[in-house]
N, C-alpha and C positions, 0 to 999 in steps of 0.2 A: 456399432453405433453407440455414443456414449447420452446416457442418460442423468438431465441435469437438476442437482436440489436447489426449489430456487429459495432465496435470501432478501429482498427487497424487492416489491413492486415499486418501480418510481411513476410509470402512470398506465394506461391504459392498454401502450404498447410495446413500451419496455420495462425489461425488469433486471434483477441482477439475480444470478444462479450461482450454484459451485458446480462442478465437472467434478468426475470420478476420482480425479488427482486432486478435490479437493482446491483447487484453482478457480479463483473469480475471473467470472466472464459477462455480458451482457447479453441478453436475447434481444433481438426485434422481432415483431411480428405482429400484424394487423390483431387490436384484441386480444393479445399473450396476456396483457396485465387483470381484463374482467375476471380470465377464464382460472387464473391459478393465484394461490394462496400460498405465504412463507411456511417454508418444511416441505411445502408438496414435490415430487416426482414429475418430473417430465418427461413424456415416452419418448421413446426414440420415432415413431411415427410422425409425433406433432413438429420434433425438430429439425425434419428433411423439409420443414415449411418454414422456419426460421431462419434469420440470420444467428450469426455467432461473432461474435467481437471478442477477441482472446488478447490483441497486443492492447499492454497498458495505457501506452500511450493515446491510441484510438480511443480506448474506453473515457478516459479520462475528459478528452475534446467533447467526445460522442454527452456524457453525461452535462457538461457545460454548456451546450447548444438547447437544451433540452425544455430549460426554466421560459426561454425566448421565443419557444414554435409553439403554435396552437395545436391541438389535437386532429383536425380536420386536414392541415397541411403536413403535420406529421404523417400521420394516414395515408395522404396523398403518395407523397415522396417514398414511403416505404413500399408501397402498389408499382411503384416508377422501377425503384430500382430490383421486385421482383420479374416486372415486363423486362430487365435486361437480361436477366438470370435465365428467363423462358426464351429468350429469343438467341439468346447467344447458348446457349443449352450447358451453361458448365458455370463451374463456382467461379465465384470474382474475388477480388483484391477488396478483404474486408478493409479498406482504405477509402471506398468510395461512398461507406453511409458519412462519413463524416463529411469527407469531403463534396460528396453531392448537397447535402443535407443543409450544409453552410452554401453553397452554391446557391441553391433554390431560395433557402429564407432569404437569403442578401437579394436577389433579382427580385422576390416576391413586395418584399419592404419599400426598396429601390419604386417598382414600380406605380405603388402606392403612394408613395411621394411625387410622382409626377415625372421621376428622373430614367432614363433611359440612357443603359451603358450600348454605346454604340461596338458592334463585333467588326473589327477591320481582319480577320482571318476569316470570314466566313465561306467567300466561294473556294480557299484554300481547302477549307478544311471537309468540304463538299464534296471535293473530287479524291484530295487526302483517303477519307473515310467512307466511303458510303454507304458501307452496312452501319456501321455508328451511326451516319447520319439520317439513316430510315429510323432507326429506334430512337433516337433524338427526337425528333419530328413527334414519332408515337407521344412519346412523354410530354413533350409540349402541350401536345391537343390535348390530351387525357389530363393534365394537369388546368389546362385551362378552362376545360370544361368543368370540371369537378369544381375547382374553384370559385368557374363564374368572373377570372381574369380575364387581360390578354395580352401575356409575355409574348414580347416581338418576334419576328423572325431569326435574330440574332443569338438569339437564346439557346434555339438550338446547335448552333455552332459550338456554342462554351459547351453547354452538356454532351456532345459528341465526343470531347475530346475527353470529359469526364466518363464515357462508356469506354472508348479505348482503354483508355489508364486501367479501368477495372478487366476488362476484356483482356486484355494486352500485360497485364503484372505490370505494367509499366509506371513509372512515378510521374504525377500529371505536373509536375515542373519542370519534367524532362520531353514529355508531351507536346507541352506548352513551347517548348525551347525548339524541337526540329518547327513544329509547324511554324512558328513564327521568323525562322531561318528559310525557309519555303517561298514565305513574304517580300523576304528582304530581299529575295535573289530573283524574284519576277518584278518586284520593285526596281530592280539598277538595269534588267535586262531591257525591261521598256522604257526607263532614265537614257542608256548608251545608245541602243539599236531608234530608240526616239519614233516609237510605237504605242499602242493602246491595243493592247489584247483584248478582245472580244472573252468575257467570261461562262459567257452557254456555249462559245465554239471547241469544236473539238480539236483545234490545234493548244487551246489554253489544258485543256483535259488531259493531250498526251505531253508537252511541259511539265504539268506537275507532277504525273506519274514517274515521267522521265527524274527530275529531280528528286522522288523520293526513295527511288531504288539506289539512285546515284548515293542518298545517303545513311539507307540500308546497309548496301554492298563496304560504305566506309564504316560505319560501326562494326558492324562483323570481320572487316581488313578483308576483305573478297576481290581479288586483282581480276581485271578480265581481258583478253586477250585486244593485243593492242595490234592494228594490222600495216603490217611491215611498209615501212617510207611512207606513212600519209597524214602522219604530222607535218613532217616538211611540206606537202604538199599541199593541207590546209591551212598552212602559213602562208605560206606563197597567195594561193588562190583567194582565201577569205580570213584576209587581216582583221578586219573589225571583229568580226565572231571569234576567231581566234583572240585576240587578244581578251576580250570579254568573255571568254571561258575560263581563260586563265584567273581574272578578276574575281570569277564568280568559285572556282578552283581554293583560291586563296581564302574567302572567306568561310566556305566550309571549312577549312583546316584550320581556322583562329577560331570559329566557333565549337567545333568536336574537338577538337583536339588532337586530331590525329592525320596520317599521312593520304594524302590522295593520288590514287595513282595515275600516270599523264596519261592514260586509255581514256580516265574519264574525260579529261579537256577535251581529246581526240572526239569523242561521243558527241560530248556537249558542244562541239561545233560547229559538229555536223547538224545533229538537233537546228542551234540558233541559227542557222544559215538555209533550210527550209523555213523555219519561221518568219526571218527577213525577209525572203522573197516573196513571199505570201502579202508580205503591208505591205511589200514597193508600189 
């Protein structure tokens, strides 16, 4: 475990350090900036409670946000993203202090003004995620209370997706980009099929599951077994579904980029053709 010299208190609870290699880096941590003075040693103990910021770029954002947050929601937000660190039990994507960090002030500010960003993914990203979105939820409350705000329900939606991203190594524009392709494809399914999907039922539940292995299996190129003549046969039989898997087929593949294989139409029309008969 490398032990850090630090170099600049910039406040309370962060600071800037050197590493062994003599490399700047940034600490977080609840109180790191009372407890330590420039020149001082950082044990390796204090720093398995720390955050660590090594990419520049991060550092650089991370230091920019810094003059704009108050000490008590800085505080806050940093307690948040260590509750994701404990719950998800492993390191995360130093990519999420900033990126949460700028998340919460923007919501926090926002809400103080009166204005309220409406989440139109949110029962997507409910069923999407749901270990995210217990710890979501945590943050919210805990944020709220400490605060004395009260960031809407929506909120947790955004910050869920900001747990995956850290959870997940995942880059939360890419994040951002499947769930919202998620949307789009329950959006035209109940546009074509001329439906309203019940959001607590559990036919909406295995849908979206459905659809996000569908888009698992295509990011990873995972072909899965397609069962002999029953394409032709759900053409024949259930034109509408059939054709609107096709539909929904095509937009996955102009949004990823990549090839979908016709098992999955075959699936997905089976899928939408229980679900139709279910609204008749």
């Amino acid at each position: 475990m490398n032990t850090f010299t630090v170099k600049k208190v910039l406040n309370n609870n962060v600071l800037i350090a050197l590493d062994q290699r003599q490399s700047e880096v940034v600490l977080i941590g609840n109180g790191i900036g009372f407890h330590h003075k420039k020149k001082q040693k950082i044990d390796a103990k204090a720093v398995e409670k720390l955050f660590v910021l090594r990419n520049e770029k991060e550092q650089e954002q991370y230091k920019k946000l810094l003059p704009n947050i108050d000490e008590n929601l800085l505080q806050s937000i940093i307690q948040a993203i260590g509750m994701i660190r404990n719950r998800a039990n492993e390191m995360l994507n130093e990519a999420v202090h900033v990126a949460l960090t700028d998340h919460i002030l923007f919501a926090v500010n926002r809400l103080k003004k009166g204005l309220e960003i409406k989440n139109p993914f949110l029962s997507e990203t409910k069923v999407l995620y749901p270990f995210e979105y217990e710890i979501a939820s945590e943050i919210v409350e805990f944020i709220n209370h400490r605060l004395q705000i009260n960031l809407p329900a929506g909120e947790i939606g955004f910050i869920a997706l900001h747990v995956h991203s850290a959870i997940s190594d995942k880059n939360l524009s890419e994040v951002n980009k499947y769930s919202q392709l998620v949307t789009q494809l329950i959006d035209m399914i109940e546009d074509q099929l001329k439906i309203t999907i019940d959001r607590e039922g559990i036919e909406y539940i295995r849908l979206v599951r459905h659809i996000r292995y569908t888009i698992e299996r295509v990011l990873k190129g995972e072909a899965i077994e397609e069962p002999e003549k029953i394409a032709s046969l759900l053409k024949k039989e259930y034109p509408t579904c059939y054709n609107l898997a096709w539909k929904l087929v095509k937009i996955m593949q102009q949004t990823m980029k990549k090839p979908v294989y016709e098992a999955e139409a075959v699936y997905l029309t089976m899928h939408l053709q229980r679900l139709y008969q279910k609204y008749e």
